[in-house]
Each structure stands twice: as structure tokens, then as C-alpha cells.
N, C-alpha and C positions, 0 to 999 in steps of 0.2 A: 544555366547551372553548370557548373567546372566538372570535369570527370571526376574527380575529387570529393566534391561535396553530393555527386549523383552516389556513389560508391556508399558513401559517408548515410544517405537517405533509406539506401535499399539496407545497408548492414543494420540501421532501426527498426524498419519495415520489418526485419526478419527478425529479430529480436522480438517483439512484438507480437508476432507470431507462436514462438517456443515459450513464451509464457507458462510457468506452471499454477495451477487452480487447486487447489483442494477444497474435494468434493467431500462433505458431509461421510458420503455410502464408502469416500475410502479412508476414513479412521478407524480404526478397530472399536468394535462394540467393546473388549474387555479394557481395563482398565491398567493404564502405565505406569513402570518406574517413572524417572526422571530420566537415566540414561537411554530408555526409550522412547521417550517424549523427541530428546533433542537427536535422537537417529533418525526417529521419523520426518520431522520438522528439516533436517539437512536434506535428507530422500528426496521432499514434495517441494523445497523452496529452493535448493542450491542454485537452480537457474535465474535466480535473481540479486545472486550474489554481482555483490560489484568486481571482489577481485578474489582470488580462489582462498587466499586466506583468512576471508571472512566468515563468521562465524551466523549462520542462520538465530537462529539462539544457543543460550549457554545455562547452565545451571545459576549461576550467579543473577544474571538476567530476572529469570524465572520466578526465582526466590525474592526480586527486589519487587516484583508485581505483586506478588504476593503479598505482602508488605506495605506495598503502597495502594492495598485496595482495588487495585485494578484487573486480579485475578481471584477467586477465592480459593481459600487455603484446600491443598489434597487431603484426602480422604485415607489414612495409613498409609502416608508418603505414595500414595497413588493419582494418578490425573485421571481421570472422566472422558468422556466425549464430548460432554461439552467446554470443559477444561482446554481440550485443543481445538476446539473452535474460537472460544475467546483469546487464546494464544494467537489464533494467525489473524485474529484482527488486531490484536496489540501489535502484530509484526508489521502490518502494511499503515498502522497510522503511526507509531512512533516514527516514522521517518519524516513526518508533518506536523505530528503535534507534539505539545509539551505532556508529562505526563499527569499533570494535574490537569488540563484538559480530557485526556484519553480518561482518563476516574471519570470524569464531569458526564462524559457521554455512554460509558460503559455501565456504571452505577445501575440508574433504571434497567438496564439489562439483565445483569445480571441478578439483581433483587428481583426484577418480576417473573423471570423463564428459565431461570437456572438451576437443573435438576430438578424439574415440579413435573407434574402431572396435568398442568393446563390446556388445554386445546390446543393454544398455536406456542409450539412449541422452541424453544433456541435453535435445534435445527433447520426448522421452515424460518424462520427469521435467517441464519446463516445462507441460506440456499436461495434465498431470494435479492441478498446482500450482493453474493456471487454470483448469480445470474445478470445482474444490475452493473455488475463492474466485466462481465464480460461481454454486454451489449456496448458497452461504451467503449471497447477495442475500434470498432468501426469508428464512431465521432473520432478519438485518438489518432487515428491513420489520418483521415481527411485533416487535422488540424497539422498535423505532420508536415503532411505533402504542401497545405497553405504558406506553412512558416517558412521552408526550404523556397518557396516560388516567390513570397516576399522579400527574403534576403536578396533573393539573383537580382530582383527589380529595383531595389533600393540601390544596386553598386552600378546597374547598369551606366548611370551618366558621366563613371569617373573615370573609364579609359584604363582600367589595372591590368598589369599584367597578370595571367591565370592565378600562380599563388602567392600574391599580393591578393586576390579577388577572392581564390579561396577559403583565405586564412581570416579574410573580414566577413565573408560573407557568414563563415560558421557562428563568428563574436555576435553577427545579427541574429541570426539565427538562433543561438545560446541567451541572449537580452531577451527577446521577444519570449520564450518559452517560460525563463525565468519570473516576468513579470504576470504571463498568465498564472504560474502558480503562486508568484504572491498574492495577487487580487485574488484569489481561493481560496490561498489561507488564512489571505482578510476576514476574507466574504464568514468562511467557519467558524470562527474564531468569534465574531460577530454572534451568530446562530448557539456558541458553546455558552458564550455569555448571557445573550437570553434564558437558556435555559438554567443556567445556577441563578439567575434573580427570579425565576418561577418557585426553583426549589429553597430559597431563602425565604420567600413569599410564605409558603407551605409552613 
């Protein structure tokens, strides 16, 4: 592995690390504007912004989930607790799915646990979500460290100079990553299907 691309590994590694989570216990029990919806939301996500101009969510955003079924409408232009919990899962899967998929899988959610008084509540659903995506930091590392250790060995026989090796070895390294997330979002996409010919069924 080139200095270069070790550099390139640990700056993900750390990345990966600074991760922000939002935990259930730190939303506020009372109930939000909109302009405090997306202060909040900037506060607890901006670390996953790609580039500082980007926008965690927006009102416009907010308002088209809304609208497209995927959040339910506030309560005297107020959002819920569970209103931003179902936001930040609209946050981390719209970067994967379309949003007539993210309806497909949010739907039963939020018809069955949303705002009720049921036993297992949207929060314990939320929190066991999150718990589930922050056990999976660890596989993410090891898959990490695989890919960075398969690009070095794939360029090993051709003799490059450093960045010449470098600069391929990342393109391998960017391929491989890219294709396990397609096969994912096959594989989901697959799963989302199933389940709208269950509820067509019904």
C-alpha cells in the first residue's frame, strides 16, 4: 500500500469514527417549528455533510415528504418526536433509495407506531435501527481495510511507479466498494418489491 493510499485509509477509518448518531433521548420531548426541526437536524447530521454547503435538510425537502406520503403531516405546523425520527431515516435512505421505495418501506411504519399508544413503540423500533447500524461500524472497518489490501495486491504484478499505483489502485479500490453497494441496492430493491406485491395482495 503507497503512503498515499495508507493516508487515504486511515483519513476513512477516522471518518468513520466521528460518525454522528442520533439517539432517540436527544430529541426534545416538546414539539418543533420547522426552523427548529432543520437547526436541529444541521446540529446532529452536519458531520456527514459531503461539503460544508450542503444542506442536511431544508424546508422545501420536508414539505415534499410530506406530500409524498413519506412523513405525516405536523400537527399546527409542529413536528413530533417521532416526526424526527422518521426524518432521519428519510435522511440516511434517500441517498439509496428512490422515494417511492422509501413510501414502500416507511408506510407500515408509520401506519402502525406512529404517535399510538402500542407497546412497542416508534422509538424502540428507532433505537434498535440505530443500534443495528452502529454494530455494523465494526463489519464497515474490516470491509474497509479488505478493499484498500485487495487493490495493493491486484497492482502488485505491474511494476507502477508510486502514483501511477496510487492513483489505480484508489479507481480499484472506488470499483470494488461501488459494486458492493450496487449488489445492496439490488439485493433491497428486490426485498421493497416483495413487499408492495404482499400489500397489493392484501
Amino acid at each position: 500500500m503507497t503512503k498515499f493510499t495508507k493516508e487515504a485509509l486511515n483519513a476513512l477509518l477516522q471518518d468513520l469514527d466521528s460518525m454522528s448518531y442520533i439517539k432517540a433521548d436527544d430529541i426534545p420531548e416538546i414539539d418543533l417549528y420547522m426552523d427548529q426541526v432543520t437547526t436541529f437536524m444541521d446540529a446532529h447530521l452536519g458531520s456527514t455533510k459531503r461539503s460544508p454547503e450542503d444542506k442536511v435538510l431544508t424546508k422545501t425537502m420536508i414539505n415534499n415528504y410530506a406530500k409524498n406520503n413519506l412523513l405525516p403531516p405536523p400537527v399546527k405546523k409542529k413536528y413530533s418526536k417521532d416526526h424526527m425520527m422518521v426524518l432521519t431515516l428519510i435522511y440516511y435512505l434517500k441517498n439509496v433509495l428512490s422515494i417511492k421505495d422509501i413510501e414502500s418501506i416507511l408506510k407500515p411504519l408509520t401506519q402502525q407506531y406512529f404517535a399510538n399508544d402500542e407497546q412497542i413503540s416508534l422509538e424502540a423500533i428507532y433505537e434498535q435501527i440505530r443500534y443495528q447500524a452502529k454494530e455494523q461500524m465494526t463489519t464497515l472497518r474490516d470491509d474497509l481495510n479488505r478493499s484498500f489490501t485487495a487493490g495493493e495486491e491486484a497492482l502488485k504484478e505491474l511494476n507502477l511507479d508510486e502514483e501511477k499505483h496510487a492513483s489505480l489502485e484508489l479507481f480499484t479500490i472506488i470499483a470494488n466498494l461501488s459494486f458492493d453497494v450496487y449488489m445492496k441496492k439490488y439485493l433491497i430493491e428486490k426485498l421493497i418489491d416483495q413487499i408492495t406485491e404482499e400489500e397489493e395482495k392484501k
